[in-house]
C-alpha positions in Angstrom: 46.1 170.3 18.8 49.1 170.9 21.4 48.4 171.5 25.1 49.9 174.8 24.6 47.7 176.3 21.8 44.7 174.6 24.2 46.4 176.7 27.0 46.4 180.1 24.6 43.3 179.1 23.3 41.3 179.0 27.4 43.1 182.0 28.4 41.8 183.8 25.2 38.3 182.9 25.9 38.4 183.6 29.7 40.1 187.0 28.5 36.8 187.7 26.3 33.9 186.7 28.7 36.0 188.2 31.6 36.1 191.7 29.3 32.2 191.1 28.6 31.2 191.0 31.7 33.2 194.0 33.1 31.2 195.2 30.3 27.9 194.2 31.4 28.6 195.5 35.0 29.1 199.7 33.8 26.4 200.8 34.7 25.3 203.4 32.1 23.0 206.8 32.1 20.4 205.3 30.0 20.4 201.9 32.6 20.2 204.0 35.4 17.2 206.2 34.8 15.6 202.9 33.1 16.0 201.1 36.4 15.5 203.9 38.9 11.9 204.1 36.7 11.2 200.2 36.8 12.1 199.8 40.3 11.7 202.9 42.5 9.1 202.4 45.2 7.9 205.8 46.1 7.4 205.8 41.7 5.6 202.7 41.9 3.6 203.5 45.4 2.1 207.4 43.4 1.3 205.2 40.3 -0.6 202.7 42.6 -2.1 206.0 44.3 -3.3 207.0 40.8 -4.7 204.2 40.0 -7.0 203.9 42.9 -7.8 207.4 42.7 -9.7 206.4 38.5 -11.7 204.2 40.2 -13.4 207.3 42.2 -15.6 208.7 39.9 -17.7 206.3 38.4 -18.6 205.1 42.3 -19.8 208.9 43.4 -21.3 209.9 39.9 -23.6 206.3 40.4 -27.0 206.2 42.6 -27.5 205.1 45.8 -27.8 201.6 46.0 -32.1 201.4 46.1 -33.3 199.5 49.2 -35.9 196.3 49.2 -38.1 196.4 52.8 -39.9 193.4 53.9 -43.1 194.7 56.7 -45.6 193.7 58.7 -48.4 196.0 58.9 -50.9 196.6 61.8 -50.6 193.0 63.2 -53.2 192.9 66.4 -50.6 191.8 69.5 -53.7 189.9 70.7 -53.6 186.8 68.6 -50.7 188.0 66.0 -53.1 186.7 63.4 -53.0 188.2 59.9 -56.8 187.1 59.3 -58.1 189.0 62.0 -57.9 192.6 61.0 -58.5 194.1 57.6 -55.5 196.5 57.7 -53.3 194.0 58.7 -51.0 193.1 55.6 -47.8 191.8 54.5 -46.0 194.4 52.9 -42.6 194.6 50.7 -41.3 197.1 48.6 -38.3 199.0 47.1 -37.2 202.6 47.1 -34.7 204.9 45.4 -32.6 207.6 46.3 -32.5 210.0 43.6 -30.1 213.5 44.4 -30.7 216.8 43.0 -30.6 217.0 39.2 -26.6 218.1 38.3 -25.4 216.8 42.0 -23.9 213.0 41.0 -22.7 215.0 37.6 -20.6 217.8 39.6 -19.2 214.6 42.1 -18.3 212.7 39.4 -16.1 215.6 37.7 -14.7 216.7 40.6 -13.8 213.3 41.1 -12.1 213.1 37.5 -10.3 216.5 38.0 -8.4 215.0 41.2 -7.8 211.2 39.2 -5.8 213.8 36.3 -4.2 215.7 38.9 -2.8 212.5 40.7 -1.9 210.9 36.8 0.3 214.2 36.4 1.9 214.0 39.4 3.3 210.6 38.4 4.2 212.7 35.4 6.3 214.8 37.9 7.5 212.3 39.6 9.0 210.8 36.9 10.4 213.7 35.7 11.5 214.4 39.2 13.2 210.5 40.0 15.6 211.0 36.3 16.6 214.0 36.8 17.9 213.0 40.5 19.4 210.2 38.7 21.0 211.9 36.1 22.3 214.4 38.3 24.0 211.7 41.2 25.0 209.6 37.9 27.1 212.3 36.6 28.3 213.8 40.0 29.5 209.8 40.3 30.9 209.9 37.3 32.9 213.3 37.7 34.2 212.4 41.4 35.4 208.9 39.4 37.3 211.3 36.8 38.3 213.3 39.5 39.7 210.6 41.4 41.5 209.4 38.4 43.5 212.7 37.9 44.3 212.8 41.7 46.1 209.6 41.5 48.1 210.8 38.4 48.9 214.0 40.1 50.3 211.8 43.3 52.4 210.1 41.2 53.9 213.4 39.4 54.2 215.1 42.7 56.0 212.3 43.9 58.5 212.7 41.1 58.8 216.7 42.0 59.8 215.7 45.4 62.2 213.3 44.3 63.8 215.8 42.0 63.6 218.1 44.7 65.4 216.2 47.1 67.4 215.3 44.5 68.6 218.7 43.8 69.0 219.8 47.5 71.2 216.8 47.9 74.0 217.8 45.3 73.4 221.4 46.4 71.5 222.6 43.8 67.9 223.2 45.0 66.8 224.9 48.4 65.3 222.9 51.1 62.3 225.0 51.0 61.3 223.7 47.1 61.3 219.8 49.1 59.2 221.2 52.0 57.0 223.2 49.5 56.5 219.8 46.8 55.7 217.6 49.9 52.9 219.8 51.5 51.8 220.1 48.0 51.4 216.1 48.3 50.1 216.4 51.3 47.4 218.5 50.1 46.6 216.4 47.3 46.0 213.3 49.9 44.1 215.4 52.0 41.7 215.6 48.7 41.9 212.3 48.1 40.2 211.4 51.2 37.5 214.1 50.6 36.9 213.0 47.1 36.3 209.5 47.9 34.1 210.1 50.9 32.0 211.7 47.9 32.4 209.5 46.1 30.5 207.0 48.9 27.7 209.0 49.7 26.7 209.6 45.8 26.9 205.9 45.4 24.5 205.7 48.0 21.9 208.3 47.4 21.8 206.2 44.0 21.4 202.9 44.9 19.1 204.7 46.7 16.8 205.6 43.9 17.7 202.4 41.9 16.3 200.4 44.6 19.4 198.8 46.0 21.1 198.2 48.9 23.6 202.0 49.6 26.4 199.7 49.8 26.1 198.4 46.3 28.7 199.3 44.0 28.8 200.9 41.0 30.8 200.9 38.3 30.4 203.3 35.1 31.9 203.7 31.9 35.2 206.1 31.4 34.2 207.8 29.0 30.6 209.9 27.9 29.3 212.2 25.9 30.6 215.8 26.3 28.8 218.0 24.0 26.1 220.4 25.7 22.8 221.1 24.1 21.8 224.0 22.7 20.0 226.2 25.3 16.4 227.6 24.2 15.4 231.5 25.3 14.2 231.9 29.1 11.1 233.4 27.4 10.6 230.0 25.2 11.5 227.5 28.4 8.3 229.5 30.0 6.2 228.7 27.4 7.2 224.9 27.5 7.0 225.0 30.8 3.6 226.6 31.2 2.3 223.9 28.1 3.8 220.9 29.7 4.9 221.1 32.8 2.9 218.3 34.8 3.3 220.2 37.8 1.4 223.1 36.5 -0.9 221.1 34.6 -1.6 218.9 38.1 -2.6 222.1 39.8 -4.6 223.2 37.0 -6.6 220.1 37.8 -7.0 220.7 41.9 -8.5 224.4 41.1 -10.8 222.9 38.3 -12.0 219.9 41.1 -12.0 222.6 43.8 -14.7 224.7 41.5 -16.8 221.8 40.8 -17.0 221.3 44.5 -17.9 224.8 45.4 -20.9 224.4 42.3 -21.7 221.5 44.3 -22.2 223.0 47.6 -24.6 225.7 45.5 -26.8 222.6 44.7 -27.0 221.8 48.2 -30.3 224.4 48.9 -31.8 222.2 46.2 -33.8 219.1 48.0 -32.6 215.6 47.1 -35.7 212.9 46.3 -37.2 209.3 47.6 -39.2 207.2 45.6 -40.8 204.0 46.8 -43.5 201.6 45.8 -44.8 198.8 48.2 -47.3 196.1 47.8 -49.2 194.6 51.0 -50.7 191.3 50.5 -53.9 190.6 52.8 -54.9 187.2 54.1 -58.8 186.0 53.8 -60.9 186.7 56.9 -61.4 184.2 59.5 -65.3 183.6 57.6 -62.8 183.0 54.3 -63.8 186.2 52.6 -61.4 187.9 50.5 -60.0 191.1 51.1 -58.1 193.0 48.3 -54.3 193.6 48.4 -53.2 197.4 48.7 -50.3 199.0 46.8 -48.8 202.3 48.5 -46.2 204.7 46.4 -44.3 206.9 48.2 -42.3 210.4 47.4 -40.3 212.1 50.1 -37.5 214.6 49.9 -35.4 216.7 52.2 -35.9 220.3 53.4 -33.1 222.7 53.9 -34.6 224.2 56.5 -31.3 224.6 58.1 -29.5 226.2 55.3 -27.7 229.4 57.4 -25.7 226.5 58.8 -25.2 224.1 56.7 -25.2 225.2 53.2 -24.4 228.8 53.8 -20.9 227.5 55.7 -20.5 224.8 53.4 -20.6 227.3 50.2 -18.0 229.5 52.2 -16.0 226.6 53.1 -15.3 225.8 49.4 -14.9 229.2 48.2 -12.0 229.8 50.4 -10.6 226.2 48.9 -11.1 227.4 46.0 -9.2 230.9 46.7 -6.3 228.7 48.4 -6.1 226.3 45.4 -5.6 229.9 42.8 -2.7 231.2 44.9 -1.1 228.0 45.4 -1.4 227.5 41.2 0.0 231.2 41.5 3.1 230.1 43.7 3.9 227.2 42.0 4.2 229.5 38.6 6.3 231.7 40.1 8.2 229.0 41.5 8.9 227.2 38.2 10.2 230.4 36.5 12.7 231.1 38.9 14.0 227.8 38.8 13.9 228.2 35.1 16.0 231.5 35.3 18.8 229.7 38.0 19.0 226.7 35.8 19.2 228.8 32.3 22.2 231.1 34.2 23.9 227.7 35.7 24.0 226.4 32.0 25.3 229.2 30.6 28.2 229.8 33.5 28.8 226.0 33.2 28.9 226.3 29.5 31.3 229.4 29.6 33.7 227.4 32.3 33.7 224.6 30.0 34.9 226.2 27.1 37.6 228.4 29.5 38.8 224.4 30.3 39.2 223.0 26.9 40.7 226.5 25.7 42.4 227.9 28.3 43.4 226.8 31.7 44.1 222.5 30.6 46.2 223.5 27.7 48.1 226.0 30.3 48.4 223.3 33.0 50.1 221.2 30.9 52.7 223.3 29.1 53.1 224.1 32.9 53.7 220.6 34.2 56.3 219.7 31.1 58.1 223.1 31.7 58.5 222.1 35.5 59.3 218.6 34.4 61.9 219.7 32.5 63.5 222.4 34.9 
């Protein structure tokens, strides 16, 4: 094999990974949001906020941990001898806390509300982090574009105002068609600058939520997907949204938790119980006769004697919770709709424009151009 065919034969192979890894770098719509999901930290921090929150319930729905005692009983301080006196005794025993019947229950689904409700906010937040992706991916993608068609309109102004000057010089044009071609380039400059400063703080807001340094850069393909979807009814984008929505479906889940804490409170004129059972041992008597050991059971519970101030408040307390959680679900609805409405009316003005584009005003703008051209 000659050097030269060697030579043709590097370059070409060069040429190929060089085109690959141009390739490689674009950095598509699908990447992105597959990225921005994989590495966002304020994602990854509500997920690890989620988690925690599903290992609530089972520790509020248990039983107190019981408690073992170890006691002395009615030791004489004279001799601190366990032979002398028959009640003296050694005494150990265990007890259990045992709250009103329905009270771990009601904890432990209030509990399991707020663990869904923090699972669908992830949802949200998802749902939240690819749209802000998508949206700063195609804004990037349209100030590239836009970029592109500034720097072939530079380049065609620049041949206006050479034909301008041109014509003024043989003394055919008017010195006002060169002034008027160069503050049109002027102009264009001026947009230049403004489009690229854009163009820098979108690349940063999605580094941003990629998870890389703002200063990264970021290179995307030339070429996407135009088509739009097909819009549904406002009427059936409520119904989806009211079905799966996880914002909706979160709240749903604070106003079921806040109920099961306000049927909680209701339980609280209700005494919780304390069960124990002891054994004291007994030493022989100092003539080494034997005494019998005792075993004491025990059954205690509290009294809500107090129950103007503490239950009564407590059951107001949660209704108004309650009350605050309904609205808020109420708001939020509201909320959702509207932004339904503004984004249904943006699609279908941006829809409209698009069509007046491919239609009307490109196809104008050309045979514009080419008739100036030639003139």
């Amino acid at each position: 094999m000659s050097f030269h065919i060697k030579i043709i034969l590097l370059w070409l192979l060069l040429s190929s990974s060089l085109v690959m890894a141009d390739q490689a770098e674009l950095l598509t719509l699908q990447t992105a949001t597959q990225l921005a999901v994989q590495d966002n930290p304020n994602l990854a921090q509500m997920q690890a906020r989620s988690v925690a929150m599903a290992t609530i319930p089972l520790q509020v729905g248990s039983l107190p941990d019981p408690v073992i005692s170890f006691n002395v009983l009615n030791l004489p301080v004279n001799s601190f001898d366990t032979a002398q006196e028959n009640m003296t005794q050694l005494q150990g025993g265990i007890s259990q806390a045992f709250p009103f019947p329905g009270k771990l229950a009601l904890r432990e689904q209030a509990a399991l509300y707020e663990a869904d409700a923090a699972a669908q906010n992830v949802t949200e937040a998802r749902w939240k982090l690819q749209r802000d992706v998508k949206s700063n991916w195609r804004s990037l993608f349209y100030l590239d574009r836009a970029l592109e068609i500034t720097t072939a309109n530079k380049n065609l102004l620049r041949q206006f105002v050479k034909i301008a000057q041109t014509k003024y010089e043989v003394g055919e044009g008017l010195q006002q068609d060169v002034l008027l071609a160069q503050l049109e380039l002027s102009k264009l400059l001026d947009n230049e600058f403004i489009l690229s400063d854009a163009r820098r703080n979108v690349t940063s807001r999605l580094n941003v939520l990629l998870n890389q340094s703002a200063i990264t850069v970021l290179t995307l393909p030339k070429k996407v997907d135009d088509s739009l979807p097909v819009l549904l009814a406002e009427t059936a984008l409520y119904q989806l949204a009211e079905q799966y929505r996880a914002l909706l479906m979160s709240q749903r889940q604070v106003v079921n938790a806040a109920q099961s804490r306000l049927d909680l409170a209701k339980k609280g004129y209700y005494p919780d119980f304390k069960v124990g059972a002891y054994y004291g041992g007994r030493d022989d008597t100092l003539k080494g006769q034997e005494r019998d050991d005792f075993l004491s059971l025990k059954l205690s519970m509290t009294v809500p004697i107090f129950a103007d101030r503490k239950q009564s408040q407590a059951i107001a307390q949660r209704s108004s919770e309650l009350m605050q959680q309904k609205h808020a679900l109420k708001d939020e609805w509201n909320r959702i709709r509207a932004q339904i409405s503004q984004a249904h009316s943006n699609f279908q003005r941006a829809n409209n424009q698009v069509l007046l584009f491919k239609t009307g005003i490109i196809p104008q703008a050309r045979q514009t151009v080419a008739s100036r051209l030639s003139g």
